[in-house]
LOTORFI-540020 format. One record per residue (C-alpha): residue in three letters; x, y, z. Coordinates in steps of 0.5 Angstrom, whole numbers, plus 2048, in hexadecimal, padded with zeros to 3 digits. Layout:
BEGIN
ALAXYZ;...
//
This chain:
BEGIN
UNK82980D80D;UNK826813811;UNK82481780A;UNK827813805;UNK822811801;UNK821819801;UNK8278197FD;UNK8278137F9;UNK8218147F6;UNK82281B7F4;UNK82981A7F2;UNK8258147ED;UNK8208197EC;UNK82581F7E9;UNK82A81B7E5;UNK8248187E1;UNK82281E7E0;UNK8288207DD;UNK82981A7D9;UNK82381A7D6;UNK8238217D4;UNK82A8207D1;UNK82781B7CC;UNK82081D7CA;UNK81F81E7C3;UNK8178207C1;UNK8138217C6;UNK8158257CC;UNK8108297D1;UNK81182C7D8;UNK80B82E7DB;UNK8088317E2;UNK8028307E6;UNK7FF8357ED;UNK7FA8327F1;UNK7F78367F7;UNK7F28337FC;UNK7EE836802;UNK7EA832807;UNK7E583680C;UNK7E2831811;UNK7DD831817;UNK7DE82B81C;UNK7E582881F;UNK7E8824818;UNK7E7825811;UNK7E282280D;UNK7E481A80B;UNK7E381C804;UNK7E7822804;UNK7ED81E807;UNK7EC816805;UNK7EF8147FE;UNK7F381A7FC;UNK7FB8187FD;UNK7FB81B803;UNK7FB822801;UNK7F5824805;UNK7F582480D;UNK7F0821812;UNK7F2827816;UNK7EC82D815;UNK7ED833811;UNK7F383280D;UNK7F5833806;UNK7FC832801;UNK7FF8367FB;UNK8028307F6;UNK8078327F1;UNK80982D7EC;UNK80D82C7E6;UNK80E8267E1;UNK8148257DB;UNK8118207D6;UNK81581E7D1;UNK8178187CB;UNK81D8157C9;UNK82080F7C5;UNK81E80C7BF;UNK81780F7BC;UNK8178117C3;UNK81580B7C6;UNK81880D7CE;UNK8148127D2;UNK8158157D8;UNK81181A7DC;UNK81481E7E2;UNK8108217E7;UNK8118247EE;UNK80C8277F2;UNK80B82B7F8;UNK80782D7FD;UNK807833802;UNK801833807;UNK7FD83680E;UNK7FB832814;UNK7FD82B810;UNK802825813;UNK80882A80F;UNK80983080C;UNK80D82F807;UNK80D828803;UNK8108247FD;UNK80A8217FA;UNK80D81D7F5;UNK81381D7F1;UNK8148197EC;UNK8178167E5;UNK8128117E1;UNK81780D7DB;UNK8128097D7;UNK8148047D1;UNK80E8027CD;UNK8097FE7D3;UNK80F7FF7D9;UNK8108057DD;UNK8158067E2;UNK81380B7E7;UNK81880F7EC;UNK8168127F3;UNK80F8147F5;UNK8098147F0;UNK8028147F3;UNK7FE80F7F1;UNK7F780C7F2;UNK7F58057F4;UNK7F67FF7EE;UNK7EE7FF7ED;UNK7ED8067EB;UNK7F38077E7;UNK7EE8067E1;UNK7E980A7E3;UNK7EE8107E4;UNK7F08107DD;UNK7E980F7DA;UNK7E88167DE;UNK7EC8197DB;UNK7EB8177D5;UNK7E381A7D6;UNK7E68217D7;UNK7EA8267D2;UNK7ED82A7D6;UNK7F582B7D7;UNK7F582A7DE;UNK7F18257DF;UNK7F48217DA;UNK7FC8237DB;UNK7FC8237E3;UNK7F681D7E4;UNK7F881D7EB;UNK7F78247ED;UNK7F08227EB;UNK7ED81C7E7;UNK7F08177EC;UNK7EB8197F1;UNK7E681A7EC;UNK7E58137EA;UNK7E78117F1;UNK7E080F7F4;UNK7E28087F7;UNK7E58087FE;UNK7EB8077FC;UNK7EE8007FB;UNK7EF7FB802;UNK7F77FC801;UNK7F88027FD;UNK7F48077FC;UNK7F880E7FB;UNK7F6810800;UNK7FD813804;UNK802816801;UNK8078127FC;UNK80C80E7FE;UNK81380F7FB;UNK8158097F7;UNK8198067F2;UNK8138037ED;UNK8137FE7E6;UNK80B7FE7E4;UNK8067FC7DE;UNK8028027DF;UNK7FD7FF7DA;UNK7FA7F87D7;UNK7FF7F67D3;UNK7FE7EE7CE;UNK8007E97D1;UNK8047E57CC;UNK8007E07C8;UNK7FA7E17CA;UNK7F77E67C4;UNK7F67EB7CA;UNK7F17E77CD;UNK7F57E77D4;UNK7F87EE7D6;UNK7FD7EF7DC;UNK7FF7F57E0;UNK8037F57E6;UNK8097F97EA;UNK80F7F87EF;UNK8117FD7F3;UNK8177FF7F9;UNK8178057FD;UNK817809804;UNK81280C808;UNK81381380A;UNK80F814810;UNK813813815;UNK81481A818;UNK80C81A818;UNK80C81481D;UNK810818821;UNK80D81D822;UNK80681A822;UNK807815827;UNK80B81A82C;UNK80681A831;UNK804813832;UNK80B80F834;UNK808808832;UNK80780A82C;UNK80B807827;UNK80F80B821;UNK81380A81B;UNK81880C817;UNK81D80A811;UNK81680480E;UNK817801807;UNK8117FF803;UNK8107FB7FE;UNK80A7F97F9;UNK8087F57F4;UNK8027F37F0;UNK8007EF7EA;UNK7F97EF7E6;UNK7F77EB7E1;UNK7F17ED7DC;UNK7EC7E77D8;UNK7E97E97D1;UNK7E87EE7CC;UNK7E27F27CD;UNK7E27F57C5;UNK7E17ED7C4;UNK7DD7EA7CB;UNK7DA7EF7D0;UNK7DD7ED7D5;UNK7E37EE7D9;UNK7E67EA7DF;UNK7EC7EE7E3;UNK7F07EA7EA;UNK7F67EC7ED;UNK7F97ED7F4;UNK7FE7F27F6;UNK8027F17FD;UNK8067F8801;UNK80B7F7806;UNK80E7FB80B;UNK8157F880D;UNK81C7FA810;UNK81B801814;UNK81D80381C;UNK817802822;UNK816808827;UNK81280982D;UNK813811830;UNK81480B837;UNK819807835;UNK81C80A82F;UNK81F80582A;UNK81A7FF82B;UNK81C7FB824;UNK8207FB81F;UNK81E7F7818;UNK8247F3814;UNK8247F680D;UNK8287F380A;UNK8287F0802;UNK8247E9804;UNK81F7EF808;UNK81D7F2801;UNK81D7EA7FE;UNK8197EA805;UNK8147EF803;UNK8137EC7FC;UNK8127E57FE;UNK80E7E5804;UNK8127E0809;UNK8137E0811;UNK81A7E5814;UNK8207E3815;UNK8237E281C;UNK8257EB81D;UNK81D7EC81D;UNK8187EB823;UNK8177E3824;UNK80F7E5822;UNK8127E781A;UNK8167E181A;UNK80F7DC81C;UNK80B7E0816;UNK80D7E5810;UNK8137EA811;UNK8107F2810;UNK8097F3810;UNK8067F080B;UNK8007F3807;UNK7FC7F0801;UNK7F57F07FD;UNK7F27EB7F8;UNK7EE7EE7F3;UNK7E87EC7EE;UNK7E37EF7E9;UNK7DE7EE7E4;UNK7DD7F47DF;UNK7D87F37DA;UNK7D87F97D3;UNK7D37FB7D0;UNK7D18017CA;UNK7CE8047D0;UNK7D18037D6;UNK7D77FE7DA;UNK7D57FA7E0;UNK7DB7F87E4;UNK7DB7F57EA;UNK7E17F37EF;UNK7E27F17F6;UNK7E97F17F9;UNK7EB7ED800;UNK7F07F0805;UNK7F67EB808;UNK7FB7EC80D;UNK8027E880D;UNK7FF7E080B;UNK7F97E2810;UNK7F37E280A;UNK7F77E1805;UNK7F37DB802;UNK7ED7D7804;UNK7F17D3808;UNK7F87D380D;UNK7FC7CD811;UNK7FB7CE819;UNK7FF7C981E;UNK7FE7C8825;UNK8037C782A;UNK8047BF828;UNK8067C0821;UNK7FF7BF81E;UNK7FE7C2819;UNK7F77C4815;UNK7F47C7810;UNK7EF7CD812;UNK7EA7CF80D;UNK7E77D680E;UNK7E37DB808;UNK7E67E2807;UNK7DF7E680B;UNK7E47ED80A;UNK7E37F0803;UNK7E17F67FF;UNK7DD7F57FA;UNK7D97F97F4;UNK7D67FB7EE;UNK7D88017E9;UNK7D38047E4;UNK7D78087DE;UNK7D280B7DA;UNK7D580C7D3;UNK7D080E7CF;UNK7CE8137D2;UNK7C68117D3;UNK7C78147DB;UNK7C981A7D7;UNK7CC81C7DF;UNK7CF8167E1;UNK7D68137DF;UNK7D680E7E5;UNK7D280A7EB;UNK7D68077F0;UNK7D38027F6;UNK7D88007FC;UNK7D77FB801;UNK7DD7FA805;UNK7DD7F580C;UNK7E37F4810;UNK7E17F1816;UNK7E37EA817;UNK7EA7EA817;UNK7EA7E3816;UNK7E77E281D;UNK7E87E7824;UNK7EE7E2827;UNK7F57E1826;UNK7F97DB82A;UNK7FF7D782A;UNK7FF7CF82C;UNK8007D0833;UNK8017CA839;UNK7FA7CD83B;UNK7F77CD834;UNK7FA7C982F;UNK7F77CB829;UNK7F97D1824;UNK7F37D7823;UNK7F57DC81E;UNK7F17E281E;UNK7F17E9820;UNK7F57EB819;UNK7F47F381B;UNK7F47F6814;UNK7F87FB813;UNK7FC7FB81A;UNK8017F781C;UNK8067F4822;UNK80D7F8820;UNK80B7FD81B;UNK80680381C;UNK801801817;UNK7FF80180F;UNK7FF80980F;UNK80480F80C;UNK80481680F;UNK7FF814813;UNK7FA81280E;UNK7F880A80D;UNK7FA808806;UNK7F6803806;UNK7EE804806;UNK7EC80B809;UNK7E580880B;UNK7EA807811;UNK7EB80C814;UNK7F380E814;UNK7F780F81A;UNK7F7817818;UNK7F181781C;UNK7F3815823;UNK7F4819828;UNK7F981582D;UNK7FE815829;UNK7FE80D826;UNK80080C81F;UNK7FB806820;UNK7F480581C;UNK7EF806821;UNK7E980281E;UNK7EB7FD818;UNK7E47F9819;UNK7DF7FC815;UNK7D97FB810;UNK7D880280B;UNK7D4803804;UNK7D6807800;UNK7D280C7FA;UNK7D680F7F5;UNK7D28147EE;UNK7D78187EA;UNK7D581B7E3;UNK7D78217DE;UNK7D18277DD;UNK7D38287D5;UNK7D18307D5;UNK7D68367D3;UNK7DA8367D9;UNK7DA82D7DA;UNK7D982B7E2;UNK7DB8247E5;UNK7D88237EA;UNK7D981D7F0;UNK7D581B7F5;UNK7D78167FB;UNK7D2813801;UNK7D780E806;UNK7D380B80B;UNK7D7806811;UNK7D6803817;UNK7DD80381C;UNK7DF7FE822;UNK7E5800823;UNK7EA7F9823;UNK7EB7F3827;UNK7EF7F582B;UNK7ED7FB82D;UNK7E47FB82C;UNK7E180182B;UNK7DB802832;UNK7D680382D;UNK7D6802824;UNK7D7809821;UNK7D480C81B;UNK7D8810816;UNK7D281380F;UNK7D781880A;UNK7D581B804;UNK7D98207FF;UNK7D68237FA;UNK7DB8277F4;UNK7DB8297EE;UNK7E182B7EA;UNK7E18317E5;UNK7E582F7DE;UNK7E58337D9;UNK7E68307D2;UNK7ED8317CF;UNK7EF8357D5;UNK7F48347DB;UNK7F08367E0;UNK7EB8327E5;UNK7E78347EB;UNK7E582E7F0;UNK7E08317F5;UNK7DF82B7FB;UNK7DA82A801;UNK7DB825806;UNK7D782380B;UNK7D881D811;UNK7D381B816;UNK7D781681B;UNK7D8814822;UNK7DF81281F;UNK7E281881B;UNK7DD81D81E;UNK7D882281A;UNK7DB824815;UNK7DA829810;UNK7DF82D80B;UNK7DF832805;UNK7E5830801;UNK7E78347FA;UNK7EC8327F6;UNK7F08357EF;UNK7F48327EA;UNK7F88357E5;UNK7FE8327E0;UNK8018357DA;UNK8078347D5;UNK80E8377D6;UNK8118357D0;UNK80E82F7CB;UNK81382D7C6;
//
């Protein structure tokens, strides 16, 4: 299983391709996209901000810089074209990044009517920004921005943290993915409930990385051949066109299954069953067969994580209101409000416990321009700190009751961690393993508090600016097992402005970063950014 999703995946990729390409009828399009990026920086890393949240492209490593090519084949066919399909690849070629050479994205979107089939890697954001992403790219006409919304929009309309779970933070993950992008109706309901979701498989793609990363700490554990898998439903209450307000709640749960465990000590240390029940596993959170370690027959099969979420929106003329929170669970650990514990007699009880980890906000969009520079405020509070409770203990003949605690987040007993090429896929408020200098893969400091201030806009003038404005403020205490001697302070700001010139191709993003922290170090950093798409051929 070496390189074989490399093969799978590309061989999908261009047979669709072709297929698709054979059946067109009306409407046709390849077009191309170049990116060209530059970092200058003082300090030992790059600023968070010119690293966190944008899809693992830009290096924690100081100055660095990529040139992006990409390219995308649309098209339409069947009956009044009602299939379409969009393939895209897109690589990147670097200086002093993780790689020279990457394959960014390489994938073939199939979408009838509300559903998308979606082959290979494809950068997205988190489940809570994916609709602040499009309305971005609606505010601006310019064909880069609106044709590529990746290359820019994304991070544009990105002033949160990024989700607990998901945030678009690393680089994509190959997968084989059915979804509904949008709110659809629910039946029955005359379009008061609306429902979105996805399920997905696929392969992580970083094991050489592990490797290579971990080579000078033989403790240090790897792996290679992991398969993933995610799912997420949301549901959403009202129609703001007759009540202003809207309700939206959902979960989302990833796992990583199956894959081989090494030490550089020991070499191969596990290998994980990935058989077809592995994948039902995997969908159906349940405890491991007798062919996995006896700590995953006891608890869930893989590493399980998954986050509830909440939030109001309230729409006026002027302006909309939305508050949401979100709440991370590992495995059944916070799941819900309650879980079953049993002591070494048998007895059995009831544990009640709030959920004292969560991220909360608010977002203001601005859309009657009475701010005539402001389109979105953002406020974030996130706190990670309990993990319900500081101890973990099995019944024993010297204590006999169970006490649940130390969950960890983001870490884990077989597996290296919630993280893909070095960058953690959850929130990137804690600090990814690309950043530690003893050659672990694990989060160093998982238990934190961090607010968060996020102002972005456009400055309607001959030549349009869009503007972003970020200020993240945390406090650090590494984790349970391993506490930091003194709490540690992280201040980040960026500053960026986008130039994008109405009916044209072209964008220019100029961005300052600068981190002021007894964790990451003190950063600053210059970051320049240029943009350009075009149209082969459009039939």
């Amino acid at each position: 299983m070496k390189n074989a999703y490399i093969y799978i995946y590309t061989t999908v990729f261009f047979i669709l391709t072709s297929m698709a390409g054979l059946h067109a009828q009306e409407q046709e399009s390849l077009s191309y996209f170049v990116q060209a990026n530059s970092i200058a920086t003082d300090g030992s890393n790059a600023p968070y901000w010119l690293t966190a949240q944008r899809s693992g492209i830009s290096t924690v490593n100081s100055n660095s810089g990529y040139a992006r090519y990409g390219i995308s084949y649309k098209g339409s066919f069947g009956e009044e074209n009602r299939f379409k399909y969009n393939a895209t690849a897109d690589i990147v070629t670097g200086y002093n990044q993780q790689n020279t050479f990457m394959l960014q994205q390489a994938f073939f979107d199939l979408n009838w009517k509300w559903l998308t089939l979606s082959i290979g890697s494809k950068e997205r954001w988190s489940e809570r920004e994916y609709m602040h992403t499009i309305q971005a790219c609606a505010a601006i006409e310019n064909s880069i921005v609106n044709e590529y919304p990746n290359l820019f929009a994304g991070r544009y309309a990105s002033l949160g943290s990024g989700g607990l779970t998901f945030s678009g933070n690393s680089r994509p993950i190959p997968q084989i993915r059915a979804e509904i992008q949008d709110y659809i109706d629910f039946p029955w309901t005359n379009g008061w409930l609306q429902i979105r979701g996805h399920i997905a498989y696929g392969m992580f793609t970083d094991h050489n990385f592990q490797e290579d990363f971990t080579r000078n700490n033989p403790k240090a554990h790897y792996a290679r051949n992991i398969l993933y898998h995610s799912k997420a439903m949301f549901l959403k209450i009202g129609k703001s066109d007759r009540f202003p307000l809207t309700i939206e709640g959902g979960l989302e749960m990833y796992t990583q299954f199956g894959g081989d465990i090494y030490t550089h000590e020991e070499g191969l240390k596990i290998s994980m069953p990935r058989k077809p029940m592995d994948f039902f596993k995997a969908l159906i959170p349940m405890g491991g067969s007798e062919d996995t370690p006896t700590v995953e027959q006891s608890n869930i099969s893989g590493n399980q994580v998954g986050s509830w979420h909440a939030a109001l929106t309230w729409h006026t003329k002027k302006a909309d209101i939305r508050i949401y929170g979100e709440h991370l669970f590992e495995d059944f650990s916070q799941l819900f409000f309650f879980e079953y514990q049993q002591n070494r007699k048998g007895e059995k009880r009831i544990i009640y416990y709030p959920w004292r980890d969560f991220l909360v906000g608010i977002n203001i969009r601005n859309k009657s321009r009475f701010l005539p520079f402001v389109d979105n405020f953002r406020y974030e509070y996130l706190t990670t700190r309990d993990q319900s409770g500081a101890l973990y203990h099995d019944p024993s003949d010297h204590f006999s009751e169970q006490m649940d605690g130390c969950d960890n987040y983001y870490n884990h007993g077989i597996y290296p961690g919630w993280h893909h090429w070095g960058m953690g896929i959850g929130n990137p408020l804690v600090v990814s393993p690309a950043y530690n200098s003893n050659g672990s893969l694990q989060f160093g400091s998982n238990r934190l508090i961090a607010h968060n201030i996020g102002l972005n806009g456009v400055i309607e003038c001959s030549l349009p600016i869009a503007y972003r404005l970020n200020y993240t403020y945390s406090e650090n205490w590494g984790t349970y097992i391993n506490p930091f001697d003194r709490k540690k302070y992280t201040t980040s700001l960026l500053a960026e402005v986008t130039f994008a010139p109405r009916k044209s191709n072209w964008a220019a993003t100029l961005s300052l970063g600068h981190d002021k922290s007894n964790h990451i170090g003190d950063n600053t950093g210059l970051m320049l950014t240029l943009s350009h798409c075009g149209i082969l051929f459009n039939k």
